[in-house]
RODO-2510 file (C-alpha; in nm, 4 decimals, decimal comma):
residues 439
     n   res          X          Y          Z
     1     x     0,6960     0,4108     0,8505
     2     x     0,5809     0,6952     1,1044
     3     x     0,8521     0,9415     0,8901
     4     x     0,6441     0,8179     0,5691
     5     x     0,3206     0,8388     0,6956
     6     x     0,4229     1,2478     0,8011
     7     x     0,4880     1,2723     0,4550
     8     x     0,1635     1,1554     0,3243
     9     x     0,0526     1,4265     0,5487
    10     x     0,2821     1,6874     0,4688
    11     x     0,1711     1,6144     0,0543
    12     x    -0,2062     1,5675     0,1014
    13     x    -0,2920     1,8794     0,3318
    14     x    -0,2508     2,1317     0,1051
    15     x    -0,4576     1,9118    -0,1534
    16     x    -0,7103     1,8988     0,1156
    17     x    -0,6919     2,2615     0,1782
    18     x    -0,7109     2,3412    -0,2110
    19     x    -0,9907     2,1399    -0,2080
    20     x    -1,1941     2,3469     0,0423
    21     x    -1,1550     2,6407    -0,1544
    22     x    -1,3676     2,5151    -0,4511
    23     x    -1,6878     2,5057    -0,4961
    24     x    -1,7005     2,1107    -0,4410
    25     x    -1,7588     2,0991    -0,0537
    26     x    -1,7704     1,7851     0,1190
    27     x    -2,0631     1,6248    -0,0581
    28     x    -1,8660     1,6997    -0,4065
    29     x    -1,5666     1,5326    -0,2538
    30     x    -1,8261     1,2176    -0,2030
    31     x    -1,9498     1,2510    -0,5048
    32     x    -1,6053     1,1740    -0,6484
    33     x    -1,5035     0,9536    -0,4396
    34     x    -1,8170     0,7289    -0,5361
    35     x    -1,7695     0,7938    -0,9006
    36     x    -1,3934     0,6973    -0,8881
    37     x    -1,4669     0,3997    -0,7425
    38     x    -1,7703     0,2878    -0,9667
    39     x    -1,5008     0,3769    -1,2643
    40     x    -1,2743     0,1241    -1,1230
    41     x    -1,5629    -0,1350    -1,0835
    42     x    -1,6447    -0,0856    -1,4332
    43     x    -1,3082    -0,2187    -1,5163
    44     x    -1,5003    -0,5601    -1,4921
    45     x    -1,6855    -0,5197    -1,8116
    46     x    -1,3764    -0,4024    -2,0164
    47     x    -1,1832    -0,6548    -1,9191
    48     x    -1,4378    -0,9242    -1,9575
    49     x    -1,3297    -1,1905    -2,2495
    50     x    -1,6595    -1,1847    -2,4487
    51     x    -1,6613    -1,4455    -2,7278
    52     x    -1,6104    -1,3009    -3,0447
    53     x    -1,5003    -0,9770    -2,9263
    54     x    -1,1514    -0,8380    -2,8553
    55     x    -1,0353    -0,5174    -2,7880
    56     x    -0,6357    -0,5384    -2,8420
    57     x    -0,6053    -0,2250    -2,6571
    58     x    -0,7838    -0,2981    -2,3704
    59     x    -0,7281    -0,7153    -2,3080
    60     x    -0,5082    -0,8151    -2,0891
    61     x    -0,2732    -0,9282    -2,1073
    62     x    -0,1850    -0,7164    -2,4327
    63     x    -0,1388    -0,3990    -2,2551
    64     x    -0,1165    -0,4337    -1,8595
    65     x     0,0965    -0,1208    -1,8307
    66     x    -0,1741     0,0564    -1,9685
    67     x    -0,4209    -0,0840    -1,7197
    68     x    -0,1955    -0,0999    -1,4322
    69     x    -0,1122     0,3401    -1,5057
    70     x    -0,4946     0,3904    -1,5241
    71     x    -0,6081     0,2196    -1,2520
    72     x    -0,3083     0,4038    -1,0480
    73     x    -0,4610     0,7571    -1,2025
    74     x    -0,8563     0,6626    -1,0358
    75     x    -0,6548     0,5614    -0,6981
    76     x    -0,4764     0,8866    -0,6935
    77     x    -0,7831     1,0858    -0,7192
    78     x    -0,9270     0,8998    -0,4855
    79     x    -0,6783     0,9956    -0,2412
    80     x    -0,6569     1,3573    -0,3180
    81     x    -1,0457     1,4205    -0,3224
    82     x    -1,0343     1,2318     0,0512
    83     x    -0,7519     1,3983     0,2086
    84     x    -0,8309     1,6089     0,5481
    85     x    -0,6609     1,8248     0,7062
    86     x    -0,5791     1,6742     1,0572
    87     x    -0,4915     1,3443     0,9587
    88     x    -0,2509     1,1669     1,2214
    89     x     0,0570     0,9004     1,1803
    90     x    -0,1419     0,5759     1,2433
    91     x    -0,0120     0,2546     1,4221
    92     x     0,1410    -0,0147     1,1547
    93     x     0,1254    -0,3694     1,1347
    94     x     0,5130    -0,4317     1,1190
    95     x     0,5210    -0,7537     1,0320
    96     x     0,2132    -0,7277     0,7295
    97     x     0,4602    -0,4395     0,6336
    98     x     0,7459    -0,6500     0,5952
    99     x     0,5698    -0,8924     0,3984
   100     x     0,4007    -0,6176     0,1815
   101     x     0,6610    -0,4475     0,0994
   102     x     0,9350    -0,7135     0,0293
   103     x     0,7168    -0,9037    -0,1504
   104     x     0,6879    -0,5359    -0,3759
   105     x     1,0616    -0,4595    -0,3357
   106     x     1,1713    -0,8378    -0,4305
   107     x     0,9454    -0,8196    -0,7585
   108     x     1,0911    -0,4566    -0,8669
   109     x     1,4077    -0,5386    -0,8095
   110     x     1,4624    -0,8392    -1,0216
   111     x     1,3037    -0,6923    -1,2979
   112     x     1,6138    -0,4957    -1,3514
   113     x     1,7969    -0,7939    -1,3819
   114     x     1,6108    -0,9968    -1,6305
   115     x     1,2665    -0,9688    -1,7425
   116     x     0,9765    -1,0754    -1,5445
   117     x     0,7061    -0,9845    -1,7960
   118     x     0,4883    -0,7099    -1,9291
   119     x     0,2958    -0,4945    -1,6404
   120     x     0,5066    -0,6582    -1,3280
   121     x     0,7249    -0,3746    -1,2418
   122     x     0,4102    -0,1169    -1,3074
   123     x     0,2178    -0,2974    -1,0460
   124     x     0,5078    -0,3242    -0,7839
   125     x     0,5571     0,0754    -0,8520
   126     x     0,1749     0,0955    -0,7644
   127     x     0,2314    -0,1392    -0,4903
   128     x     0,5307     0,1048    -0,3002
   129     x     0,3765     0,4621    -0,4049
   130     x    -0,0247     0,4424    -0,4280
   131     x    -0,1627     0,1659    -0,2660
   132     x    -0,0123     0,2052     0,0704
   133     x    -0,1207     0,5847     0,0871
   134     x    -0,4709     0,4626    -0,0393
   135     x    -0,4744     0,1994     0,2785
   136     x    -0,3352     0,5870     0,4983
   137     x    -0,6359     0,7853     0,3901
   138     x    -0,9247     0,4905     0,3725
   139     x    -0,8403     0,4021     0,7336
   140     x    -0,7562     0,7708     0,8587
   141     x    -1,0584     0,9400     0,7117
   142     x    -1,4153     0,8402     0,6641
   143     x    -1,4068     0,7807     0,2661
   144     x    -1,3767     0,3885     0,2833
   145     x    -1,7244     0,3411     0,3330
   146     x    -1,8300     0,6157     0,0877
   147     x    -1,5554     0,4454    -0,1503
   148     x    -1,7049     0,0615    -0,1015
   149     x    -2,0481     0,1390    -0,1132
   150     x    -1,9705     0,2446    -0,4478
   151     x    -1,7066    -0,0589    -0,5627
   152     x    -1,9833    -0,2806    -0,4620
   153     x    -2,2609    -0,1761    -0,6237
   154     x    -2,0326    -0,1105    -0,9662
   155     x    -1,9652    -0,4535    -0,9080
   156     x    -2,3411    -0,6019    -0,8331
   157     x    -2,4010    -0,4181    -1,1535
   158     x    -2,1095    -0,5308    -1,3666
   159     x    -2,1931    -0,9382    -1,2110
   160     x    -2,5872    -0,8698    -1,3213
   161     x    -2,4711    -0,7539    -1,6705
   162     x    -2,2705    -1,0493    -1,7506
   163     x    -2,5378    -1,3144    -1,6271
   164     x    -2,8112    -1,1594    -1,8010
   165     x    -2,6832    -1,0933    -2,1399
   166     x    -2,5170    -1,4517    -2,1286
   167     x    -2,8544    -1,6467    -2,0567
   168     x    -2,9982    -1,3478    -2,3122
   169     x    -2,7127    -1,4045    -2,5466
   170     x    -2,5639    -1,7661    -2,4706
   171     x    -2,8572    -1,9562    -2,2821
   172     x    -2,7013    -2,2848    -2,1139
   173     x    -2,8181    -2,5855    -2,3238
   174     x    -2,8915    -2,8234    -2,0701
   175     x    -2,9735    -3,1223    -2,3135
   176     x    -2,6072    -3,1185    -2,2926
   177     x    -2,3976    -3,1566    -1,9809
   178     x    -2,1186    -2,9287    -2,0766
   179     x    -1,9797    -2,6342    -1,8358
   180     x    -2,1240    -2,3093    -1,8508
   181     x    -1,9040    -1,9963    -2,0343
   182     x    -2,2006    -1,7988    -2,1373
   183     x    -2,1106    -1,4987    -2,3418
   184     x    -1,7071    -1,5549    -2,1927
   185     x    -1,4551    -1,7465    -2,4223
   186     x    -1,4021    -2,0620    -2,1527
   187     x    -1,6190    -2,1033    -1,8566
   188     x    -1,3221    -2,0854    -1,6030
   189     x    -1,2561    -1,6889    -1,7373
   190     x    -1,6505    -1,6983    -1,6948
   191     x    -1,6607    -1,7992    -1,3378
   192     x    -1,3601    -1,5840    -1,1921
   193     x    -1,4908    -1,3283    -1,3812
   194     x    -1,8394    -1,3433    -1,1854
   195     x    -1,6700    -1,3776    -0,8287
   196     x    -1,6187    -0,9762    -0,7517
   197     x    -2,0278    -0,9631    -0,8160
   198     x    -2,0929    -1,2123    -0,5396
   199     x    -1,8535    -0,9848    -0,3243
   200     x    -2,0134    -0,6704    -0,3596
   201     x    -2,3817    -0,8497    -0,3492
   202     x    -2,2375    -0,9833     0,0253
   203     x    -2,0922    -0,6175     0,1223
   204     x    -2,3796    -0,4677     0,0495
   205     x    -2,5845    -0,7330     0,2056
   206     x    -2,3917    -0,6706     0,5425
   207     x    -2,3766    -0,3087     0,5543
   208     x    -2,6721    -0,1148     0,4062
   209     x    -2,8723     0,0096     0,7095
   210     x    -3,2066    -0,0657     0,4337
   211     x    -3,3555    -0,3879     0,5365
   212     x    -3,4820    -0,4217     0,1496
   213     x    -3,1528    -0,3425     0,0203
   214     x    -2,9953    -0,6396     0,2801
   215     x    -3,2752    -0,8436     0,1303
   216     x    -3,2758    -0,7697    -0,1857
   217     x    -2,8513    -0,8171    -0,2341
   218     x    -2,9209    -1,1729    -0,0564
   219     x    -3,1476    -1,2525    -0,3632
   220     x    -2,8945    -1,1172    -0,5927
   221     x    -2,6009    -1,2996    -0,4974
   222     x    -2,7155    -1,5963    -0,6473
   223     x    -2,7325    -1,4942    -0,9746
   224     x    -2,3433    -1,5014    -1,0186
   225     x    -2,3622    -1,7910    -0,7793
   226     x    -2,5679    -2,0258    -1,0433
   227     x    -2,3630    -1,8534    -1,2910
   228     x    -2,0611    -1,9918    -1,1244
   229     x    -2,1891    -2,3451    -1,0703
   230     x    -2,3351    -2,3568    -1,4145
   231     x    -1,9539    -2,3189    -1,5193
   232     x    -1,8528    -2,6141    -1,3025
   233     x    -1,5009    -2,4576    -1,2203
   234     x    -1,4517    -2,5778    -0,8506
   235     x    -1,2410    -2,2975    -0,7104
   236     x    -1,4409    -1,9857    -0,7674
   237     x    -1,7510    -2,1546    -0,6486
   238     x    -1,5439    -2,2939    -0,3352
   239     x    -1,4175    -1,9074    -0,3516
   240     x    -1,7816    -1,7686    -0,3092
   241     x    -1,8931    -2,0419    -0,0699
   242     x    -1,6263    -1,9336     0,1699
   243     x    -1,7216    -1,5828     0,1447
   244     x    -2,1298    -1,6301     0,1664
   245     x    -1,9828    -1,8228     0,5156
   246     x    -1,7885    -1,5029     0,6282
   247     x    -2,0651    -1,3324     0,5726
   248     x    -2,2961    -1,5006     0,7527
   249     x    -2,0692    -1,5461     1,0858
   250     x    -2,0786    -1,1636     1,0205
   251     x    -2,4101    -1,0678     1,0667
   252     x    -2,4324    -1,3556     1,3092
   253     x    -2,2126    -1,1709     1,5302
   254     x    -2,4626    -0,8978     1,5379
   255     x    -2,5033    -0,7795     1,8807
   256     x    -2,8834    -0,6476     1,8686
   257     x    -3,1430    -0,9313     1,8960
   258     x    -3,4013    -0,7716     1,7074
   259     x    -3,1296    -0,6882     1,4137
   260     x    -2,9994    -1,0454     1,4647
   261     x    -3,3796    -1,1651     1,3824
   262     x    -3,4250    -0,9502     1,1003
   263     x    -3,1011    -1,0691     0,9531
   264     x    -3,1984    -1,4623     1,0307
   265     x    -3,5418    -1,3828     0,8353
   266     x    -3,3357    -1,1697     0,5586
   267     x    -3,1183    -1,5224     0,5035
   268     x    -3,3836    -1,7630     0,4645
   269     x    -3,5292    -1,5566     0,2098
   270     x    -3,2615    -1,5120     0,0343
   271     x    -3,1437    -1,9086     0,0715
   272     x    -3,5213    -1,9798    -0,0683
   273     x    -3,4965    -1,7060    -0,3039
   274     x    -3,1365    -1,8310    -0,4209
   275     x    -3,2471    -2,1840    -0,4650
   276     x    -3,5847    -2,1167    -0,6599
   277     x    -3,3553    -1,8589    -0,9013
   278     x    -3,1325    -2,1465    -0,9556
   279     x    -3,3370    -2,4326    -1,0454
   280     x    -3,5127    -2,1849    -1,2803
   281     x    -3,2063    -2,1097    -1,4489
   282     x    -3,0351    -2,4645    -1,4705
   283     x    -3,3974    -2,6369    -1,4468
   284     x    -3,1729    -2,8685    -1,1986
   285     x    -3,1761    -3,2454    -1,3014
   286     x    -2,8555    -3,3848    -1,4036
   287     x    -2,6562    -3,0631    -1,4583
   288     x    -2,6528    -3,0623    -1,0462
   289     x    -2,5749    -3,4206    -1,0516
   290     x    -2,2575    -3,3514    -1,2817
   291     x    -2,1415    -3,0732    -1,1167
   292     x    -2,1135    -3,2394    -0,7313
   293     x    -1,9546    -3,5293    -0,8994
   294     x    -1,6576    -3,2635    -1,0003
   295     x    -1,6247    -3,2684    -0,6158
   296     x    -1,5787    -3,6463    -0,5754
   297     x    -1,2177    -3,7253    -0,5125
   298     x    -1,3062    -4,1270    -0,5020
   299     x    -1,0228    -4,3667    -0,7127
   300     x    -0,8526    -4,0143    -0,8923
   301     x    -0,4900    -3,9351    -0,8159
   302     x    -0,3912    -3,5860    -0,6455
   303     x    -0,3133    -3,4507    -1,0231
   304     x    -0,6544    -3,5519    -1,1334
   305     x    -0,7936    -3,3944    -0,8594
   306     x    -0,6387    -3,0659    -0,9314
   307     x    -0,6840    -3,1100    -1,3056
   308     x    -0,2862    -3,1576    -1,3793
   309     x    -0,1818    -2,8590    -1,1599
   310     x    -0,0141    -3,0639    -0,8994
   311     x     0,2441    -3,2634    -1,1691
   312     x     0,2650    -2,8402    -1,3181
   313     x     0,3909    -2,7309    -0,9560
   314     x     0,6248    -3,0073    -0,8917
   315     x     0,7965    -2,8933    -1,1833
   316     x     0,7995    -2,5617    -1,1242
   317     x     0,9554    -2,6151    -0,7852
   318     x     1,1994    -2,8267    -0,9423
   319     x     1,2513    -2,5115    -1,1562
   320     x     1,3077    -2,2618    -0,8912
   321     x     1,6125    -1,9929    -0,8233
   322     x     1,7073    -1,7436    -0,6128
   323     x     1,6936    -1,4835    -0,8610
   324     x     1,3916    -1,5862    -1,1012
   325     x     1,3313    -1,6854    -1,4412
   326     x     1,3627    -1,4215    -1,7827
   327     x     1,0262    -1,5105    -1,8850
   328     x     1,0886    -1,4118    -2,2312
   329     x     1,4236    -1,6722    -2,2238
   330     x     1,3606    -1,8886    -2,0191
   331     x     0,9598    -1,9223    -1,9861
   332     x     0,7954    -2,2183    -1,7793
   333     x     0,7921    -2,5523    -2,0451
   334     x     0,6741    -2,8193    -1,8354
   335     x     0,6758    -3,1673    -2,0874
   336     x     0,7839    -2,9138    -2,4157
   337     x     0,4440    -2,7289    -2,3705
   338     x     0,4710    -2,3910    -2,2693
   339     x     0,2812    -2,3035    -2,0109
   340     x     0,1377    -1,9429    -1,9465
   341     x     0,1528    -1,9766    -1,5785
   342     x     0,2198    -2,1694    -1,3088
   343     x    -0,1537    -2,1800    -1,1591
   344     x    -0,0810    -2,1179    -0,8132
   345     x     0,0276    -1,6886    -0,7154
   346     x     0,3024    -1,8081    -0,4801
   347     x     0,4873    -2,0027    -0,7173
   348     x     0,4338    -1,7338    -0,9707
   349     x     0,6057    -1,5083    -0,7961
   350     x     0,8605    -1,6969    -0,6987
   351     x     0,9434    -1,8388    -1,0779
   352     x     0,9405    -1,5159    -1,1794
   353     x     1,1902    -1,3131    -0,9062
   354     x     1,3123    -1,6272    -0,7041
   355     x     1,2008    -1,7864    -0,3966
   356     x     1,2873    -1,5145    -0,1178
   357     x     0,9952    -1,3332    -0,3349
   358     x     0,7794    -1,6139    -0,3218
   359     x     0,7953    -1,6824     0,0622
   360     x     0,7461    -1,3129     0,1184
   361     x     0,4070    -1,2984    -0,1039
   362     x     0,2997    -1,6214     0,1128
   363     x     0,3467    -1,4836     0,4428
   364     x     0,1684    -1,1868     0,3369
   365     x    -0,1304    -1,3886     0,2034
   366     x    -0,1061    -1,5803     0,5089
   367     x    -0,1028    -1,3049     0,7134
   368     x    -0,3959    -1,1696     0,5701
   369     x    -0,5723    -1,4552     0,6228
   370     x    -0,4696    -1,4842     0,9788
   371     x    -0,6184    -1,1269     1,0092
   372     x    -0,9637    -1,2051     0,9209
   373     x    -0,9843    -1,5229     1,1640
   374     x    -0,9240    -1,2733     1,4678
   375     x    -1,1743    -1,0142     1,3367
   376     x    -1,4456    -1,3106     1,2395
   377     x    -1,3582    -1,5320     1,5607
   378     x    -1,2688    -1,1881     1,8184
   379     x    -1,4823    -1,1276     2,0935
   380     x    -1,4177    -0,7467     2,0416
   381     x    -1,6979    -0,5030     1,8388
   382     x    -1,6730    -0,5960     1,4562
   383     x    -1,6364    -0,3028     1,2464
   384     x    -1,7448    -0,1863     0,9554
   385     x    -1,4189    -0,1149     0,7894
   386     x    -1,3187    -0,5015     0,8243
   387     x    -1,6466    -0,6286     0,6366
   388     x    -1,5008    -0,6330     0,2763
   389     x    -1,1840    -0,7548     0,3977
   390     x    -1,3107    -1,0664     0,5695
   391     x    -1,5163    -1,1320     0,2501
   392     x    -1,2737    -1,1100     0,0048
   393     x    -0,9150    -1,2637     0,1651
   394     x    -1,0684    -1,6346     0,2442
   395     x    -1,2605    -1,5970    -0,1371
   396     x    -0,8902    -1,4912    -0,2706
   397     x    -0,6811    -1,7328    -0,0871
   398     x    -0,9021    -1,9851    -0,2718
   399     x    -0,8468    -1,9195    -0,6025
   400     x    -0,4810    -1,7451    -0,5531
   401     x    -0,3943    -2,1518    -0,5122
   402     x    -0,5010    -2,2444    -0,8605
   403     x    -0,5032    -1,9259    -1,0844
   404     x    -0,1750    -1,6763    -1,1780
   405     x    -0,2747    -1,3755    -1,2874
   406     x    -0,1821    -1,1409    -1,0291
   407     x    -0,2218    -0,7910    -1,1710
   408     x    -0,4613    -0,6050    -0,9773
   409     x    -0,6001    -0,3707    -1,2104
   410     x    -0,5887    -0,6694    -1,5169
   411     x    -0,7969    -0,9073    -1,3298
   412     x    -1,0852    -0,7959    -1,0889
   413     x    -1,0622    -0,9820    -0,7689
   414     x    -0,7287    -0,9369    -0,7526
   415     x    -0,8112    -0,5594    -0,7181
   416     x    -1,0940    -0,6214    -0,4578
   417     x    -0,8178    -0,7871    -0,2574
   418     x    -0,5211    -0,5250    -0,2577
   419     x    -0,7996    -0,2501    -0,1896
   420     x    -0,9115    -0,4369     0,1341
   421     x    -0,5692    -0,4236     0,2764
   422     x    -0,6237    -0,0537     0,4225
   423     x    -0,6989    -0,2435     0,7769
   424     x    -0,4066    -0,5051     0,7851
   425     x    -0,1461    -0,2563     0,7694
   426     x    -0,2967     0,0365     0,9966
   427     x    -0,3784    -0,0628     1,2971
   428     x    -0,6072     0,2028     1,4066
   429     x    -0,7566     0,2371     1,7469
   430     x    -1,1414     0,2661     1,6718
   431     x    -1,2251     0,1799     2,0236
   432     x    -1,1504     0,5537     2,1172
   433     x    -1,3166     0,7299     1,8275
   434     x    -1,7428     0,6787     1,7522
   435     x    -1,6999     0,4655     1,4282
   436     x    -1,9946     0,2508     1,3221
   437     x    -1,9935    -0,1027     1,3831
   438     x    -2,2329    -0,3754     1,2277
   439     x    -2,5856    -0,3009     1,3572
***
């Protein structure tokens, strides 16, 4: 990996160099970098299922490839407009690196031997080439805040868009207790969809040295959040609980007691705030009644609980091979239904490129979420570079269990996890350099 990382260098020095020459300068470079990644935040509203609408061009899963090559193309100039010139190889996380990568090489490999699907081997080409020298530059220069900052507040605004126009377009009818898709075609697609928004709201929350801005995102987050429990799927909202509580041990772990009052005051607001928004919007009653008892696990079987999944991944690990399934001869039929997925991202994987594949992908997730434990639970400094992964692994771990779509630039917070993963595989020594921490 040290050999690869030299080449990274070797490639994206004389970019950086070019660069210099322009008339762009270094606040042109930012500039791009924050546009790029607003562009790939706005991916959120083109992909977004709106009833009535459809865009064969643009929906997934019509044409991932075409999603999967753009997204690649915003990455790419990401990298390019960040490079510097005395970048430095960059301690690796071997075993995250093992994971990563055979989970990638496993995929891309069987899809030469049967095939696993329309957009799979584009995204495991993106996972080899252009993420990993994303995760180079956004740890070895100073672009990953620029680059966030601007992801999150894309996303804020994509989550704010959605809400609105659906209580604009598709107020909930609460004379009716019904789940929530507002202007979405099913009110799971609706939730998911929303998730990213409560993400970025939480980043920005955390980092923006503005105590209105902290304040402000606080107050914002619940939008999507009554959004999501309006919709009454259980694990997006369990999803954005766990991050809200990653965020809070967060700024918790602020080290200033003056900042750590500030922040106490900025979370009561924003709790009042949040629950004031959402009684206006769901004018409370029995619609909050309903939606706990979708928690209640009393007399139901395990399938009930999990709304049929658990009798769908029995089979499917009845199902399993070494080598995977052609998904175009052999697709998942569980009970002479065929199913579009198997609900859960391990077993996805592994139906579709066998179960070395699938264990891989696990111990990568698992990894991951080992990862943010240490930074949340660490007595070292927290760091700003961790702060969107710790928000969005425990939210993605969540709902990897229950959903399938696994395409990072088709569905959004898959994205918002791969791009976090910068930190897991570099281990870089911030201790010796003056990087900000959470203050």
């Amino acid at each position: 990996m040290n050999k690869i990382q030299k080449l990274y260098i070797k490639i994206l020095e004389p970019v950086s160099g070019f660069l210099d020459r322009t008339p762009l300068g270094i606040k042109g470079r930012e500039t791009g970098i924050s546009i790029c990644a607003f562009l790939l935040s706005f991916f959120l509203l083109l992909q977004f299922p709106y009833k009535d609408i459809y865009w064969p061009a643009l929906r997934y899963p019509n044409n991932a490839t075409l999603w999967t090559l753009a997204g690649s193309l915003v990455l790419i100039a990401v990298i390019m407009l960040a490079a510097e010139r005395e970048m430095k190889p960059i301690k690796i996380n071997k075993a995250f690196c093992l994971f990563y990568f055979g989970t990638a090489l496993l995929i891309f490999i069987s899809g030469f031997m049967h095939y696993i699907d329309q957009g799979w081997r584009p995204f495991t080409i993106t996972m080899l080439l252009v993420f990993p020298v994303f995760y180079f530059i956004s740890v070895n220069t100073k672009c990953s805040e620029i680059f966030f900052k601007a992801f999150s507040w894309g996303l804020i605004i994509g989550g704010c868009v959605i809400s609105i126009a659906s209580l604009i377009a598709s107020p909930p009818d609460l004379s009716i207790i019904a789940r929530y898709s507002g202007i979405n075609v099913n009110s799971a697609h609706f939730a998911i969809c929303l998730l990213p928004s409560v993400i970025g709201c939480l980043y920005i929350a955390i980092t923006s040295r503005i105590a209105v801005i902290r304040i402000v995102a606080w107050i914002i987050v619940w939008l999507p959040v009554s959004m999501m429990f309006l919709a009454g799927t259980r694990s997006p909202l369990i999803a954005a609980v766990m991050a809200i509580i990653a965020a809070v041990i967060i700024i918790v772990r602020k080290r200033k007691a003056e900042a750590r009052k500030k922040t106490n005051m900025g979370i009561v607001i924003a709790i009042v705030a949040g629950v004031l928004l959402f009684l206006f919007i769901s004018d409370a009653g029995n619609i909050i009644i309903e939606r706990l008892a979708r928690f209640d696990v009393t007399d139901k079987t395990v399938n009930q609980v999990l709304s049929g999944r658990w009798n769908l991944w029995i089979e499917t690990i009845n199902n399993l091979n070494f080598i995977g399934h052609d998904y175009r001869t052999d697709p998942l039929i569980i009970n002479e239904t065929y199913m579009f997925g198997t609900h859960n991202f391990t077993l996805e994987v592994a139906y579709r490129s066998g179960i070395i594949a699938g264990i891989f992908y696990l111990l990568m997730e698992v990894s991951a979420l080992i990862f943010v434990f240490k930074k949340l639970f660490s007595k070292k400094t927290f760091r700003k570079e961790y702060v969107f992964a710790c928000l969005i692994i425990p939210a993605f771990f969540v709902v990897s269990m229950f959903e399938w779509d696994l395409l990072p630039f088709s569905v959004m917070y898959v994205l918002c996890f791969f791009l976090s993963l910068g930190p897991l595989m570099f281990e870089k020594d911030y201790d010796s350099e003056n990087h900000d921490i959470i203050t």
